[in-house]
C-alpha positions as CSV (number, residue, x, y, z in Angstrom):
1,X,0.0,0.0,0.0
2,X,1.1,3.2,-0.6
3,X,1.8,6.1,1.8
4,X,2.5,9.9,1.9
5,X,6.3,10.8,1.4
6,X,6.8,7.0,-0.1
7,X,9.9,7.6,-2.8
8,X,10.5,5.8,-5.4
9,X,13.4,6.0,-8.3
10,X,14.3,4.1,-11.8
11,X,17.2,5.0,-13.7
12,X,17.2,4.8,-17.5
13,X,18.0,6.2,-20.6
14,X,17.5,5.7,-24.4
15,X,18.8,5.6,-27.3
16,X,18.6,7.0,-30.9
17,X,17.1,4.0,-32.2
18,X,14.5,4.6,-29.6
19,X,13.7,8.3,-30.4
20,X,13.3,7.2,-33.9
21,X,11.2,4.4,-33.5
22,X,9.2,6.8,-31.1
23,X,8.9,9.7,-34.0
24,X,7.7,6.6,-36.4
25,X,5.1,5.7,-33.9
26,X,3.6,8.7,-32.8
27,X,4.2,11.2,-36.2
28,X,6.6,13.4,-34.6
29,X,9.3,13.4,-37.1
30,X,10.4,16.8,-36.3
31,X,14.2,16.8,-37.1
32,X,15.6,18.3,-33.5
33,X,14.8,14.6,-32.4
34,X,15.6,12.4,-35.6
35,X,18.5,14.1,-38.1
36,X,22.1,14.8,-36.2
37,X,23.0,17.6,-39.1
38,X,20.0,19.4,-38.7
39,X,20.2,19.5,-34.7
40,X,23.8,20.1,-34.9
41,X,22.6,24.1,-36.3
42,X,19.8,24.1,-33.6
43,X,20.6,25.8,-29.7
44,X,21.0,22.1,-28.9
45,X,23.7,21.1,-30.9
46,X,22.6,17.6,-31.3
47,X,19.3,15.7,-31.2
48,X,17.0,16.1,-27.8
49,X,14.4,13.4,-26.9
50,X,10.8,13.9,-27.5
51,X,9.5,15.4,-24.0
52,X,6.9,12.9,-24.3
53,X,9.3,10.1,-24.7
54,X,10.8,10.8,-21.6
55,X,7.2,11.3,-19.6
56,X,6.3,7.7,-20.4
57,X,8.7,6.3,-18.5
58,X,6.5,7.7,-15.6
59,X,4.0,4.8,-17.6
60,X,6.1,2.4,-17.2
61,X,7.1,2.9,-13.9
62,X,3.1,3.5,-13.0
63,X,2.0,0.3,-14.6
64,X,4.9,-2.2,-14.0
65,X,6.8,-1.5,-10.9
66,X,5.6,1.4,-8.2
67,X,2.7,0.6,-7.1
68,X,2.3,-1.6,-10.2
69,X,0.0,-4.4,-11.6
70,X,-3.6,-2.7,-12.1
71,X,-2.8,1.1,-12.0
72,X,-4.6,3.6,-14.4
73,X,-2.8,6.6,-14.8
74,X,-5.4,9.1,-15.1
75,X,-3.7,12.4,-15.2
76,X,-0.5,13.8,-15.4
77,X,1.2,17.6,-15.6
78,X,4.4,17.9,-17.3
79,X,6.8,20.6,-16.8
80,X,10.0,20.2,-19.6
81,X,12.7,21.9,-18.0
82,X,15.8,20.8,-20.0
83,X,16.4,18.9,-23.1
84,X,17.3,15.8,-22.6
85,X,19.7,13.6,-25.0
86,X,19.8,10.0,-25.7
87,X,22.7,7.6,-24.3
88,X,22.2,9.7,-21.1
89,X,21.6,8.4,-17.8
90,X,18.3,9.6,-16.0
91,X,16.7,8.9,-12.9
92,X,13.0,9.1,-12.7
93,X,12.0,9.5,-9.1
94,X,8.5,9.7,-8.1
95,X,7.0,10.6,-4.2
96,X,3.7,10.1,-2.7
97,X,1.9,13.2,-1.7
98,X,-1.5,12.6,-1.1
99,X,-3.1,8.6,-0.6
100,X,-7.1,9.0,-0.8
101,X,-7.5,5.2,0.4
102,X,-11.4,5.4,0.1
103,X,-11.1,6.4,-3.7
104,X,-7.9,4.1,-4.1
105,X,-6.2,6.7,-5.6
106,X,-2.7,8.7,-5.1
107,X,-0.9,11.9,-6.3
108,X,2.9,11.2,-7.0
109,X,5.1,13.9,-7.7
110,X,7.2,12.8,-11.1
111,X,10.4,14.4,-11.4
112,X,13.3,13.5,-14.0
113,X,16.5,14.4,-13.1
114,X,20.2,14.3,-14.9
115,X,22.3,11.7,-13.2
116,X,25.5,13.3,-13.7
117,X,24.6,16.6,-13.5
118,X,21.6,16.5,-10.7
119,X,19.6,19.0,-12.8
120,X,16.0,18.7,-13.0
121,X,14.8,18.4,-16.8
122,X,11.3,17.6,-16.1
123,X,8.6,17.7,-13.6
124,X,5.1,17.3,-12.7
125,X,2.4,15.4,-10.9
126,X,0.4,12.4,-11.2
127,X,-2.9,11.0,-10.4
128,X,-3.2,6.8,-10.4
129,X,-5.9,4.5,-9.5
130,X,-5.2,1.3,-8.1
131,X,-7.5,-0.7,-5.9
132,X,-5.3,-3.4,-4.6
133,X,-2.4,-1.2,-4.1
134,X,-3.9,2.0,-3.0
């Protein structure tokens, strides 16, 4: 069951293979993401990741591991802070702030943060349903 202040944290990254198979998928084939060349003349320098991409790891995370097995995400802010790049180590942490037991629901803070650099690139809050785990 899950309680106020509970943490949670999952490290990941992706690659470029990913971002492309992600632009294929959802239609985003915006070059910033996909073409090195054109990136390279953008204030990035080189290819970010789709903000989105990164956000569902908080799906994954949701729906597989904390709390896990039966959780519907039902909504979710996003705050994109930084780009993020692929080959790069994140950490996705998540914390519990509010358990509504007779609802079986929670709102978990979602926050991605730069390993090496401990800068915040994105932020935001989620709302789950879960009623075996809530």
């Amino acid at each position: 069951m899950l309680e106020v202040n509970q943490n949670y944290k999952h490290e990941f990254q992706f690659t470029q293979e990913e971002v492309n198979r992600f632009a294929e998928v959802t239609g985003d084939k915006n070059p910033v993401h996909t073409d090195a060349d054109y990136a390279s003349k953008t204030m990035f320098k080189r290819p970010i990741m789709h903000g989105m991409l990164s956000a569902s790891l908080f799906s994954k995370v949701f729906g597989t591991l904390f709390p896990g097995d039966g959780t519907i995400y039902l909504k979710q802010t996003l705050n994109f802070l930084k780009p993020m790049y692929v080959d790069t180590k994140y950490e996705a942490t998540f914390m519990v702030k509010e358990v509504m037991k007779d609802k079986h629901r929670a709102i978990v803070e979602t926050v991605i943060i730069h390993v090496e650099s401990g800068n915040i690139c994105t932020s935001g809050e989620a709302t789950i349903l879960n009623s075996e785990r809530i």
